[in-house]
PDB file of N, CA, C, O and CB in Angstrom:
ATOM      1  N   UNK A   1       0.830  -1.188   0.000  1.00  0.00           N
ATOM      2  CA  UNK A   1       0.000   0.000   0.000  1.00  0.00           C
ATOM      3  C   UNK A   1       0.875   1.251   0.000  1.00  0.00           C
ATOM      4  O   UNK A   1       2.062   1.210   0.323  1.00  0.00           O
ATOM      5  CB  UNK A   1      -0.945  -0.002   1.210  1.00  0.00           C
ATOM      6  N   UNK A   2       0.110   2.596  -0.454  1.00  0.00           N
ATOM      7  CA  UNK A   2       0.882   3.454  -0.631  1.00  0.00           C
ATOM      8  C   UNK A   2       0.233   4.890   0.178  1.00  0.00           C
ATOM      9  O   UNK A   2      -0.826   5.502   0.040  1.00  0.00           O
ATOM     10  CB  UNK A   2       1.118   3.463  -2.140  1.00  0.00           C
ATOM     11  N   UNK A   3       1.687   5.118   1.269  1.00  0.00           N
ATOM     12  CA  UNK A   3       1.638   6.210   1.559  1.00  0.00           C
ATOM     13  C   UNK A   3       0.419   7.057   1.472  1.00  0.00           C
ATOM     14  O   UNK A   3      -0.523   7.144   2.259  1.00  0.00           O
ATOM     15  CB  UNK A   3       2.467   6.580   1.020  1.00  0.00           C
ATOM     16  N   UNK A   4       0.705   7.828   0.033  1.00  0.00           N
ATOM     17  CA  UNK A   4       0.211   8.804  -0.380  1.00  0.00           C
ATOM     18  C   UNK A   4      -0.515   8.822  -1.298  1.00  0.00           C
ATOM     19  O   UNK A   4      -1.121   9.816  -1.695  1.00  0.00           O
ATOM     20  CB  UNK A   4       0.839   9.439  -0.524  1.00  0.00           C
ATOM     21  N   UNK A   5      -0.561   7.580  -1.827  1.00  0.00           N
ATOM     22  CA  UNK A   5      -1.396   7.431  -3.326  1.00  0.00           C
ATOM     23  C   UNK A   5      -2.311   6.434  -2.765  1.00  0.00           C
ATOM     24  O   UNK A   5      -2.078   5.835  -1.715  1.00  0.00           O
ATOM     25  CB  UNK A   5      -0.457   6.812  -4.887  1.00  0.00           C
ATOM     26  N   UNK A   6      -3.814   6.197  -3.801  1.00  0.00           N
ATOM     27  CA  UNK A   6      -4.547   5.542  -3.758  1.00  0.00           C
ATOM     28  C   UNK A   6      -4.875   4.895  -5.495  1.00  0.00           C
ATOM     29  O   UNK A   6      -4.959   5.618  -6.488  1.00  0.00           O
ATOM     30  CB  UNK A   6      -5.465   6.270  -2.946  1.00  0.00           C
ATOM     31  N   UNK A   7      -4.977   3.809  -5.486  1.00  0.00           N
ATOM     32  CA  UNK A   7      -5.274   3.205  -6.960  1.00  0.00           C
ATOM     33  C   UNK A   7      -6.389   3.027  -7.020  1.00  0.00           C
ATOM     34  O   UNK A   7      -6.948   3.028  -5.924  1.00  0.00           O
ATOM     35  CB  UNK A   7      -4.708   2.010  -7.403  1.00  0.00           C
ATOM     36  N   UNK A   8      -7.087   2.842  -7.982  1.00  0.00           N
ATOM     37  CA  UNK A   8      -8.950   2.859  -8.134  1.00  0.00           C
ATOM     38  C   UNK A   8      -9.130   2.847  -9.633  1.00  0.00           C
ATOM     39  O   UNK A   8      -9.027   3.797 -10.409  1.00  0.00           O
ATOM     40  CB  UNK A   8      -9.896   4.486  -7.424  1.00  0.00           C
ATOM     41  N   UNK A   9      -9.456   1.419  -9.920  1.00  0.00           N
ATOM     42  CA  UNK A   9     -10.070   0.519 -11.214  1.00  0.00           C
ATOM     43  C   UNK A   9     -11.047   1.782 -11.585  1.00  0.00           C
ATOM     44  O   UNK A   9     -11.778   2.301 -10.741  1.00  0.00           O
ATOM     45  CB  UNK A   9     -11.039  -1.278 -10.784  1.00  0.00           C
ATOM     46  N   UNK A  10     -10.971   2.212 -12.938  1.00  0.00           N
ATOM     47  CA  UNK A  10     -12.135   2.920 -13.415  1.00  0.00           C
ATOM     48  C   UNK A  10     -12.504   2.671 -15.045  1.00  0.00           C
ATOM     49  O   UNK A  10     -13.152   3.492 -15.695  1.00  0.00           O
ATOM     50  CB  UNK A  10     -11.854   4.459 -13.126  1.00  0.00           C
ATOM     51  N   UNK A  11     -12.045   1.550 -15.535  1.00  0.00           N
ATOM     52  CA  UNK A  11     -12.125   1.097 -16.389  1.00  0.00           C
ATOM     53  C   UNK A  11     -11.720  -0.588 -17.032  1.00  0.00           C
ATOM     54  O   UNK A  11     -10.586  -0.622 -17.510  1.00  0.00           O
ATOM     55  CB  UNK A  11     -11.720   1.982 -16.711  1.00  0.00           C
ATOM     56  N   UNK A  12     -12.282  -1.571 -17.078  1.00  0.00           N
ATOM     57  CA  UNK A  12     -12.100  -3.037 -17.237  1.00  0.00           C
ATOM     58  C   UNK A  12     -12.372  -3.314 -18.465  1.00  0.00           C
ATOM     59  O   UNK A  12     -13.466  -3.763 -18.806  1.00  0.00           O
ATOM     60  CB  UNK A  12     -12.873  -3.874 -16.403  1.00  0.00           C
ATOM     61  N   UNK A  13     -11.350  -3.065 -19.321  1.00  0.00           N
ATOM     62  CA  UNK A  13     -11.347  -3.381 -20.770  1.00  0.00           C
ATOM     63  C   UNK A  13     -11.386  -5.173 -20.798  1.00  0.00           C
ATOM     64  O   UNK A  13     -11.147  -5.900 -19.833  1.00  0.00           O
ATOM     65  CB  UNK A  13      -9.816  -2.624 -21.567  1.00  0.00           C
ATOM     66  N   UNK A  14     -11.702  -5.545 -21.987  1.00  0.00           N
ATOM     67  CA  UNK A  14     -11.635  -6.682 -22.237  1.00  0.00           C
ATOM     68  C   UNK A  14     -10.022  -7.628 -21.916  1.00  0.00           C
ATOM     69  O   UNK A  14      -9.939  -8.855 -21.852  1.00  0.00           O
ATOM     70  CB  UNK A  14     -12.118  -6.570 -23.583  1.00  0.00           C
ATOM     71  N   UNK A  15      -8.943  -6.692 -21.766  1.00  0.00           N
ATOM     72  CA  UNK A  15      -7.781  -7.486 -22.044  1.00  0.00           C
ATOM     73  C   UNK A  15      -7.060  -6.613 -20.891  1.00  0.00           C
ATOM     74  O   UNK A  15      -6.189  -7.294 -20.350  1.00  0.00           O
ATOM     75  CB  UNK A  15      -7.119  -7.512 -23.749  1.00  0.00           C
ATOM     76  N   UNK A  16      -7.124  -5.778 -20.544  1.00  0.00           N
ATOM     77  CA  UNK A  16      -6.259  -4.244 -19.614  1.00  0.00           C
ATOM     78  C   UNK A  16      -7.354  -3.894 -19.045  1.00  0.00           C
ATOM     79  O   UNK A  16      -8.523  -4.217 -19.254  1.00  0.00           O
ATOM     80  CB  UNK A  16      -5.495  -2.681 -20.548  1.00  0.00           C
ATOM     81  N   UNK A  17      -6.695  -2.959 -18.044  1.00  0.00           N
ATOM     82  CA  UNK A  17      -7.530  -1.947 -17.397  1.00  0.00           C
ATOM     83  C   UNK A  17      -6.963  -0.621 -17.401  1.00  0.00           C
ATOM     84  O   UNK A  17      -5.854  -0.426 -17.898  1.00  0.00           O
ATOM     85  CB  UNK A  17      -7.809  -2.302 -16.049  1.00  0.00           C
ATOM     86  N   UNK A  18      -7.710   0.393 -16.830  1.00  0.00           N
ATOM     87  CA  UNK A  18      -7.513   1.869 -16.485  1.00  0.00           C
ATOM     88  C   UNK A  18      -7.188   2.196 -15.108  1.00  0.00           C
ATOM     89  O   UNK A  18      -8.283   2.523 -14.651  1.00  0.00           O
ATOM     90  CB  UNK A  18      -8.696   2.624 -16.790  1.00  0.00           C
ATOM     91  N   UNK A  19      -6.309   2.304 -14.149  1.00  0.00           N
ATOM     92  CA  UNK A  19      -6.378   2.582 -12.746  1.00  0.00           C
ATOM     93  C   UNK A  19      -6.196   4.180 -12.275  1.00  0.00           C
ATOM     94  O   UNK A  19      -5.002   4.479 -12.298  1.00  0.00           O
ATOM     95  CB  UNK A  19      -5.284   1.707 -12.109  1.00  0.00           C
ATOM     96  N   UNK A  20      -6.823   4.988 -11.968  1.00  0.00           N
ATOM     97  CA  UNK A  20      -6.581   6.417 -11.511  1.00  0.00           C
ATOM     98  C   UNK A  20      -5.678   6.353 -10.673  1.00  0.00           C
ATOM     99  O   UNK A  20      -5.378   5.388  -9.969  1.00  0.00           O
ATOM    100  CB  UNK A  20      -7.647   7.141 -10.943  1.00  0.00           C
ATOM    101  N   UNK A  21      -5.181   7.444 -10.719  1.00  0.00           N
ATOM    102  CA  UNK A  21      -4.223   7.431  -9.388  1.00  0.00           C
ATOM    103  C   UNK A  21      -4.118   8.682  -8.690  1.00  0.00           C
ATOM    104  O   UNK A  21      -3.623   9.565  -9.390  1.00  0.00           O
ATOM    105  CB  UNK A  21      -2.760   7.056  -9.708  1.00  0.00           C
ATOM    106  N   UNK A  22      -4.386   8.976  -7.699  1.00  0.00           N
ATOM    107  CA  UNK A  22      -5.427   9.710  -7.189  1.00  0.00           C
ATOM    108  C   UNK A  22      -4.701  10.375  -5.156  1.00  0.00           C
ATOM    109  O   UNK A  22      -4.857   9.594  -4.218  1.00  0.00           O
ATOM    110  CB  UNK A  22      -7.082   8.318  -7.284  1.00  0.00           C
ATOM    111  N   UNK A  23      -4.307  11.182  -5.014  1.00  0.00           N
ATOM    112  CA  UNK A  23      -3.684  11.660  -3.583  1.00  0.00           C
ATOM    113  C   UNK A  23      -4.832  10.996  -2.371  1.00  0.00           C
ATOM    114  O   UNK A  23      -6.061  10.934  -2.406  1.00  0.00           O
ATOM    115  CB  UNK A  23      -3.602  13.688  -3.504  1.00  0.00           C
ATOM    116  N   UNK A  24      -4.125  10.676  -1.623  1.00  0.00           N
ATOM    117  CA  UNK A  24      -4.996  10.411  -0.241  1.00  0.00           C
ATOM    118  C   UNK A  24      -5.418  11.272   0.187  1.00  0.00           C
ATOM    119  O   UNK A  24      -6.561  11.283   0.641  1.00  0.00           O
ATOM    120  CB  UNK A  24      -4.505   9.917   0.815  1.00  0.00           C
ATOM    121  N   UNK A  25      -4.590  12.337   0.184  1.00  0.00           N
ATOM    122  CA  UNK A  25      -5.517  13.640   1.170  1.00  0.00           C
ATOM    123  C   UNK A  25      -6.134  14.932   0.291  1.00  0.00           C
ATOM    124  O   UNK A  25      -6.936  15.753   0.736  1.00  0.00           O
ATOM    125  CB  UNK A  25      -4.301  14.510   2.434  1.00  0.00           C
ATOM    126  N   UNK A  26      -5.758  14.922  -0.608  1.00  0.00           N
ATOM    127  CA  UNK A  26      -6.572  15.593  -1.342  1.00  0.00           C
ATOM    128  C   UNK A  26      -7.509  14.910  -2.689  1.00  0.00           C
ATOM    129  O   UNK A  26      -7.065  14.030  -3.426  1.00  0.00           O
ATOM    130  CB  UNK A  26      -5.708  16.580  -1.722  1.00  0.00           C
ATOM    131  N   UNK A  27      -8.559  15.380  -2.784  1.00  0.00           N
ATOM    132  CA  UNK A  27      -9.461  14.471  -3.747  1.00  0.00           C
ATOM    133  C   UNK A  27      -9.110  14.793  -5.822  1.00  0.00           C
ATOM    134  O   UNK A  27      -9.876  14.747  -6.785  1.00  0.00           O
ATOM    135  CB  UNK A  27     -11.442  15.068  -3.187  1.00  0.00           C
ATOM    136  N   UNK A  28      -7.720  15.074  -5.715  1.00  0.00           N
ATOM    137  CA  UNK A  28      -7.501  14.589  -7.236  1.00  0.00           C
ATOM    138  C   UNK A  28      -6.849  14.323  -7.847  1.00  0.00           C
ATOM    139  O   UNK A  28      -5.706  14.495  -7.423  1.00  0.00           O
ATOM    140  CB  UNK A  28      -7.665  14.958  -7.920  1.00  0.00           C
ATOM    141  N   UNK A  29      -6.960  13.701  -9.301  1.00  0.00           N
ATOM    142  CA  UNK A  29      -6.562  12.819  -9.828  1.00  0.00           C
ATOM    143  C   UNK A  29      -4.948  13.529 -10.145  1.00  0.00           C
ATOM    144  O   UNK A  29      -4.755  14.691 -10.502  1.00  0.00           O
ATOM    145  CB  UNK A  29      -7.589  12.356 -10.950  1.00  0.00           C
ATOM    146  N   UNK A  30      -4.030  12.611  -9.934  1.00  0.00           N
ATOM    147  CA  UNK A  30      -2.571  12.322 -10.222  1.00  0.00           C
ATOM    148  C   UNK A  30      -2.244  12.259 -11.856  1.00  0.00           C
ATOM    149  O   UNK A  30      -1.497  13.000 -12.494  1.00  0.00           O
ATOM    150  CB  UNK A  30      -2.184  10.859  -9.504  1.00  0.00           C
ATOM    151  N   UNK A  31      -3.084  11.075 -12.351  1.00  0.00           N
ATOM    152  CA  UNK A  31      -2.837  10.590 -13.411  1.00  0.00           C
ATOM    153  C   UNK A  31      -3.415   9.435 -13.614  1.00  0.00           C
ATOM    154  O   UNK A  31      -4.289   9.165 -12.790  1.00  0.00           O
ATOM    155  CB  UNK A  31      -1.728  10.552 -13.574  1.00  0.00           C
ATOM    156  N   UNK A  32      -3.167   8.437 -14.675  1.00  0.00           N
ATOM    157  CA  UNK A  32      -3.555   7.280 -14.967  1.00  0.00           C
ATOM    158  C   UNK A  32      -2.737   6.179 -15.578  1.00  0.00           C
ATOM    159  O   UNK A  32      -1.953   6.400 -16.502  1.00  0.00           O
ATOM    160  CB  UNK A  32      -4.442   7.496 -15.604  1.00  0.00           C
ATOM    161  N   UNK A  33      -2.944   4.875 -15.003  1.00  0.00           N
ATOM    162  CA  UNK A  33      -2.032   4.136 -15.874  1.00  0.00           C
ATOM    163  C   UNK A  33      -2.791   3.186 -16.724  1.00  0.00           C
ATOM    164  O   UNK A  33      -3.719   2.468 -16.351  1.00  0.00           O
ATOM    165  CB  UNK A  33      -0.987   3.394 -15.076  1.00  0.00           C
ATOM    166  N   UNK A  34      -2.277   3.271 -17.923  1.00  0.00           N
ATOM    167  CA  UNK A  34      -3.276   2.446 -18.867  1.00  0.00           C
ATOM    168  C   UNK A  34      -2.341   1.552 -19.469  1.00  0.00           C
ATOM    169  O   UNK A  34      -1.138   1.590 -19.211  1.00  0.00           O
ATOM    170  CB  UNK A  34      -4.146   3.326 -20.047  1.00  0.00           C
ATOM    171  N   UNK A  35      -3.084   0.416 -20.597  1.00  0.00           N
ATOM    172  CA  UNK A  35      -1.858  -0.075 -21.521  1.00  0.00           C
ATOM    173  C   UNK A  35      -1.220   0.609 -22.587  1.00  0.00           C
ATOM    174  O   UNK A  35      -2.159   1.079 -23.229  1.00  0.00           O
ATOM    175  CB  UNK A  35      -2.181  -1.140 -22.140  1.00  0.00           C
ATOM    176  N   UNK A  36      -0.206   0.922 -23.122  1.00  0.00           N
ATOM    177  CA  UNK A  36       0.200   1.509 -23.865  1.00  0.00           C
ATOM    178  C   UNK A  36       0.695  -0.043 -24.773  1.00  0.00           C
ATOM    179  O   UNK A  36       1.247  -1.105 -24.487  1.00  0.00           O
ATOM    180  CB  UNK A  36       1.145   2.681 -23.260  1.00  0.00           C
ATOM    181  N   UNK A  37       0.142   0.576 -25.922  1.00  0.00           N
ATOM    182  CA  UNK A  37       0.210  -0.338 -26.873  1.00  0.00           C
ATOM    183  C   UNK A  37       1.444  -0.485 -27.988  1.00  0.00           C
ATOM    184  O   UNK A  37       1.975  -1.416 -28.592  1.00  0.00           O
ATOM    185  CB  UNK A  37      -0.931  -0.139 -27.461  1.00  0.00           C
ATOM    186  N   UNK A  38       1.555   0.556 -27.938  1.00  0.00           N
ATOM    187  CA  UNK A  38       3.313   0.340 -28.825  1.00  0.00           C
ATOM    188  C   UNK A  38       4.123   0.280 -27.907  1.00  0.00           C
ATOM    189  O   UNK A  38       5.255   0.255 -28.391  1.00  0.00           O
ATOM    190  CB  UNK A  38       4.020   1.611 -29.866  1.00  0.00           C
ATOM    191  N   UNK A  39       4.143   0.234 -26.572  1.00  0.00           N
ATOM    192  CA  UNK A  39       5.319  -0.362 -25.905  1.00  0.00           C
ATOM    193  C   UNK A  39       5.118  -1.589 -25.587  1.00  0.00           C
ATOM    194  O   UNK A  39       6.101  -2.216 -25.192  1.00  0.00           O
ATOM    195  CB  UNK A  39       5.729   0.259 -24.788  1.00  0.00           C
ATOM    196  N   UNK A  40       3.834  -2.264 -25.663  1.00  0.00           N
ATOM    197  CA  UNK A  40       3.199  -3.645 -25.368  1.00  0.00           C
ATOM    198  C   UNK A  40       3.171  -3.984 -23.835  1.00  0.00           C
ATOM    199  O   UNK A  40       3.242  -5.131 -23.396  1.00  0.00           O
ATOM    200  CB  UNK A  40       4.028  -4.808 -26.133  1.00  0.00           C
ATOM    201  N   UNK A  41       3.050  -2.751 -23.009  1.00  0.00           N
ATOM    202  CA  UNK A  41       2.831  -2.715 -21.273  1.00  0.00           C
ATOM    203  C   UNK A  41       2.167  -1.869 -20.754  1.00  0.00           C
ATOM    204  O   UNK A  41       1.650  -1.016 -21.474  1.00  0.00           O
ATOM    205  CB  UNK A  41       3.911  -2.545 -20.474  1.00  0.00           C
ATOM    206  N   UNK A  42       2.010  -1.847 -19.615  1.00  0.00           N
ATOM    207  CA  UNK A  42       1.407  -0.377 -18.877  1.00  0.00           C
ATOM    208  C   UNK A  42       2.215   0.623 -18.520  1.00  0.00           C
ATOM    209  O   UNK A  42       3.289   0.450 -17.944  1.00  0.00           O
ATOM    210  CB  UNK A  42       0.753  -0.556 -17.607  1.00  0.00           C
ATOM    211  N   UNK A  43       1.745   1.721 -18.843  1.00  0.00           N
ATOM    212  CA  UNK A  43       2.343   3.123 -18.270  1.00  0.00           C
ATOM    213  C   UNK A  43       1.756   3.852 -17.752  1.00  0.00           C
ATOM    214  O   UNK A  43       0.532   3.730 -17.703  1.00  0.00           O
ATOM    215  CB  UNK A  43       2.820   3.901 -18.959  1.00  0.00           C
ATOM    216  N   UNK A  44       2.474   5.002 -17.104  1.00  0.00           N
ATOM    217  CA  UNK A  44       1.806   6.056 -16.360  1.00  0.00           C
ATOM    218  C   UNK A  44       1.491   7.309 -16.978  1.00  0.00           C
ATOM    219  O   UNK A  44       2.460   7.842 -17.519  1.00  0.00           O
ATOM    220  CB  UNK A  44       2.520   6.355 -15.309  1.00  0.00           C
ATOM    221  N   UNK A  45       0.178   8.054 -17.062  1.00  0.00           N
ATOM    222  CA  UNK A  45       0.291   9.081 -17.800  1.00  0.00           C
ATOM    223  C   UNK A  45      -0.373  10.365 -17.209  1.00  0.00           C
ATOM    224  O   UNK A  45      -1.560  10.610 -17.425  1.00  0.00           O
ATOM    225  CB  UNK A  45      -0.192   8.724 -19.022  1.00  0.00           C
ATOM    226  N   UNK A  46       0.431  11.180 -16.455  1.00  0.00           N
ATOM    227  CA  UNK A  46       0.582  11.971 -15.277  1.00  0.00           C
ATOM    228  C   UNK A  46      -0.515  13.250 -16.091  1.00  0.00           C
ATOM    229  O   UNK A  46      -0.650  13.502 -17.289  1.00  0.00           O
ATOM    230  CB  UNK A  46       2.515  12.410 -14.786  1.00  0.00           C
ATOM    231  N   UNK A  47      -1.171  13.870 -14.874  1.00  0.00           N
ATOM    232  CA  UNK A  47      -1.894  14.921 -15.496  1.00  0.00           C
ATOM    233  C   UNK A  47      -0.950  15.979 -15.494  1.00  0.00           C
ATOM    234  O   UNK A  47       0.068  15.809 -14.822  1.00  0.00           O
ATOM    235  CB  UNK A  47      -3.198  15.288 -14.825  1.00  0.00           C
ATOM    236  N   UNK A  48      -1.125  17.277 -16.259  1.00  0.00           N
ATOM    237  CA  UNK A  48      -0.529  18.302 -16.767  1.00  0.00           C
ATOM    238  C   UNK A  48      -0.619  19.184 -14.899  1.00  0.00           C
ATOM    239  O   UNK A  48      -1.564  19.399 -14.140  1.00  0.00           O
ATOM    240  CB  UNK A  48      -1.517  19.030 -18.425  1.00  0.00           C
ATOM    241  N   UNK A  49       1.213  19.525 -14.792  1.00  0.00           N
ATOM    242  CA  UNK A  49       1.327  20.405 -14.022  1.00  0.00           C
ATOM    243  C   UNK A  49       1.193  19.415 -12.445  1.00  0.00           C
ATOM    244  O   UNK A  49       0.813  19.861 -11.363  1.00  0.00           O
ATOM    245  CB  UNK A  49       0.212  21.607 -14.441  1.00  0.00           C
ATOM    246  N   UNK A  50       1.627  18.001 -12.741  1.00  0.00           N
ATOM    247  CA  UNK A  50       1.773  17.513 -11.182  1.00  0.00           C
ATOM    248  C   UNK A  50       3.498  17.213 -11.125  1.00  0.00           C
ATOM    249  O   UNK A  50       4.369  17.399 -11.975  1.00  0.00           O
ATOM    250  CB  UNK A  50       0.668  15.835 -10.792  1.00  0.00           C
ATOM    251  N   UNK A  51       3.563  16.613  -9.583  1.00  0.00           N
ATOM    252  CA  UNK A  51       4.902  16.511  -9.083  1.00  0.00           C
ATOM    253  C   UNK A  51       5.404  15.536  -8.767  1.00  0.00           C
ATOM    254  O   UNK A  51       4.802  15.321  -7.715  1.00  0.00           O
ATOM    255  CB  UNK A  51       5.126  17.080  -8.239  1.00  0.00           C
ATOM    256  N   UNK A  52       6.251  14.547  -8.910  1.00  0.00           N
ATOM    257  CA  UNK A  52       6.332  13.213  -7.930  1.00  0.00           C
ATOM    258  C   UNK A  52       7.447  13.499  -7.322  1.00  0.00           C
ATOM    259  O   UNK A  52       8.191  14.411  -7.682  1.00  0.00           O
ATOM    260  CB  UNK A  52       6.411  11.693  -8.582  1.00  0.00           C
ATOM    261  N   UNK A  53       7.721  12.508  -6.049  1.00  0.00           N
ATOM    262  CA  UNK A  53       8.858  12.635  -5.333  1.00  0.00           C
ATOM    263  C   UNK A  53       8.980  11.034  -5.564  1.00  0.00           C
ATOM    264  O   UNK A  53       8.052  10.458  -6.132  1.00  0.00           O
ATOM    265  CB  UNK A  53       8.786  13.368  -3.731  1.00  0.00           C
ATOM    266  N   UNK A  54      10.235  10.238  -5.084  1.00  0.00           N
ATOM    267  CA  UNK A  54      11.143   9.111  -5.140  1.00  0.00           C
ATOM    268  C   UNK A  54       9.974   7.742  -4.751  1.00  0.00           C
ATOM    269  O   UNK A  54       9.779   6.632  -5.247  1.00  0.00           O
ATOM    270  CB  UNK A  54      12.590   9.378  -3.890  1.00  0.00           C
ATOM    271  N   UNK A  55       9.201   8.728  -3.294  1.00  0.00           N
ATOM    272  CA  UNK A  55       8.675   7.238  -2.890  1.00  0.00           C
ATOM    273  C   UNK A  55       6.939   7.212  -3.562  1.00  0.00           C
ATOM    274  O   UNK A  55       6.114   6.335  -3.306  1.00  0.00           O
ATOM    275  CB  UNK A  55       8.725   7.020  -0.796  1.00  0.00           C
ATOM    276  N   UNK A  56       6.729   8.325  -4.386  1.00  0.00           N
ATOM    277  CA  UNK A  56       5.286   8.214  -5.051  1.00  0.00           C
ATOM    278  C   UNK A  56       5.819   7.590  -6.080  1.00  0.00           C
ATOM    279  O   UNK A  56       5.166   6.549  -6.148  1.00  0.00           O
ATOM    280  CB  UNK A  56       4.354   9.559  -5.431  1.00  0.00           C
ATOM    281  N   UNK A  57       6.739   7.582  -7.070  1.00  0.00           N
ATOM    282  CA  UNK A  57       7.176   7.347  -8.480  1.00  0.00           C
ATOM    283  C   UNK A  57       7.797   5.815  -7.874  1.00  0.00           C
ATOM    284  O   UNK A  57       7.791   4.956  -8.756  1.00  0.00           O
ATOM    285  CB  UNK A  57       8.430   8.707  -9.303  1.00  0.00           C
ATOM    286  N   UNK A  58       8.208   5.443  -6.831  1.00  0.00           N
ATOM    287  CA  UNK A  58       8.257   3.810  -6.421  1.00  0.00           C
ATOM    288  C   UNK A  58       7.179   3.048  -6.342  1.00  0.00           C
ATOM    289  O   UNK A  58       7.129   1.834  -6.539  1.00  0.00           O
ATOM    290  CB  UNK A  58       8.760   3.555  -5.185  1.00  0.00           C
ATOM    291  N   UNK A  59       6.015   4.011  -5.953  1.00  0.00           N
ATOM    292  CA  UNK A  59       4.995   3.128  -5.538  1.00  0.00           C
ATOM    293  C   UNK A  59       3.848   3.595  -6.648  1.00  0.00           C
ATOM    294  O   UNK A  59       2.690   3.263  -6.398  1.00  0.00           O
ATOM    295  CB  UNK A  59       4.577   3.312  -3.834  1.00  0.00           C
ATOM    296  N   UNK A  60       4.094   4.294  -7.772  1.00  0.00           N
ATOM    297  CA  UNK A  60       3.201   3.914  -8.532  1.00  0.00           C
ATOM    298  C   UNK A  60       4.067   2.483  -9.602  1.00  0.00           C
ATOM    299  O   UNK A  60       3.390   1.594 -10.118  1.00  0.00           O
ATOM    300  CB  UNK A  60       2.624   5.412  -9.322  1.00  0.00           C
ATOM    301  N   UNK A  61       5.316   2.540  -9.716  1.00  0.00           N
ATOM    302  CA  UNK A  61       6.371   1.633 -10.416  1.00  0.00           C
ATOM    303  C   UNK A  61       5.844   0.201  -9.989  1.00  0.00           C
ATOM    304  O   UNK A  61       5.508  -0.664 -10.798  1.00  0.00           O
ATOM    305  CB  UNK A  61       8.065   1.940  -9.886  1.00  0.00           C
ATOM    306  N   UNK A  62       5.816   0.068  -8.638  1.00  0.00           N
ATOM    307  CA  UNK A  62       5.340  -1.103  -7.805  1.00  0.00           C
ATOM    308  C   UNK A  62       3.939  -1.674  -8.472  1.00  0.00           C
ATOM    309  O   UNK A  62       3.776  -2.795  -8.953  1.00  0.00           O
ATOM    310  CB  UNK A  62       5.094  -0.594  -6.173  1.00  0.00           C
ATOM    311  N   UNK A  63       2.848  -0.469  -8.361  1.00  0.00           N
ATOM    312  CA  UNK A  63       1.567  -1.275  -8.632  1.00  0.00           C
ATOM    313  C   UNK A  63       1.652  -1.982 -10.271  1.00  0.00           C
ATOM    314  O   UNK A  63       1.146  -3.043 -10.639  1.00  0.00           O
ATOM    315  CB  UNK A  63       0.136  -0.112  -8.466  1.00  0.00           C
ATOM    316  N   UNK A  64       2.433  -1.044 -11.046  1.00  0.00           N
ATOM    317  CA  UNK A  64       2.345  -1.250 -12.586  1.00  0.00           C
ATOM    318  C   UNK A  64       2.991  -2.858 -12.287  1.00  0.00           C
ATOM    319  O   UNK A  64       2.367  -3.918 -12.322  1.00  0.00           O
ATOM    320  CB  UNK A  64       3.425   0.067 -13.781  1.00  0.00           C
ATOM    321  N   UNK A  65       4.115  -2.687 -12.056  1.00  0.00           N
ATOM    322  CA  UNK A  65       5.020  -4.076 -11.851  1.00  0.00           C
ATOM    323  C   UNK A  65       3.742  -5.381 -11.070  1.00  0.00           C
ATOM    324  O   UNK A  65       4.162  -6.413 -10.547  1.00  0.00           O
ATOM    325  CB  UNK A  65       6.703  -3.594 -10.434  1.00  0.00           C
ATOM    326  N   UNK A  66       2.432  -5.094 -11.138  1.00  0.00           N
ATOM    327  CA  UNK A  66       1.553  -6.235 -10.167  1.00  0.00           C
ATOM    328  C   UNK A  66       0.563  -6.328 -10.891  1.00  0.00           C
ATOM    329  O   UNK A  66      -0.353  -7.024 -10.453  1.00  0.00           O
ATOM    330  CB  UNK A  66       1.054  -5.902  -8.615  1.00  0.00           C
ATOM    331  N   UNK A  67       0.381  -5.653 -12.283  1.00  0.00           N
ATOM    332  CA  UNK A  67      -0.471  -5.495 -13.072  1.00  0.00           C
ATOM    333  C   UNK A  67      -0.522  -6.506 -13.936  1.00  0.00           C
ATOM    334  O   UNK A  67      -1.482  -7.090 -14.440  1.00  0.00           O
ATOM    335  CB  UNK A  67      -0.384  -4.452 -13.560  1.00  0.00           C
ATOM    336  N   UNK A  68       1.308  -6.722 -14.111  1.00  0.00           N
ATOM    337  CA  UNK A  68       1.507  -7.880 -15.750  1.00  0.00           C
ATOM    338  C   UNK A  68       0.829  -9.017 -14.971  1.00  0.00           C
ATOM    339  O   UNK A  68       0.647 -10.110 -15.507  1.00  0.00           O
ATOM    340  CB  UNK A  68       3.599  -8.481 -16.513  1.00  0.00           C
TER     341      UNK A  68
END
């Protein structure tokens, strides 16, 4: 579990999903990790004008890495 982040399914594609990623203490969205298809994995795709520090960018790395 993470600190500071919260993950939350908001989309169940047939093959992937969509997970928000979303601050604990404040109510908004971070970004999203989806499949990215020309890399053939999931990535993260941060909203415009946010920040990460070492142990948010570990622990969103972590959930992707629990996804395959």
């Amino acid at each position: 579990m993470s600190k500071y982040l919260r993950f939350q399914l908001i989309e169940q594609k047939p093959k992937t999903k969509v997970i928000a990623v979303q601050s604990k203490t404040h109510p908004i969205r971070l970004g999203i990790i989806k499949w990215w298809s020309s890399w053939r994995q999931y990535a993260f795709f941060p909203e415009t004008g946010t920040i990460f520090n070492v142990e948010c960018l570990n622990d969103i790395q972590s959930y992707i890495k629990g996804l395959r």
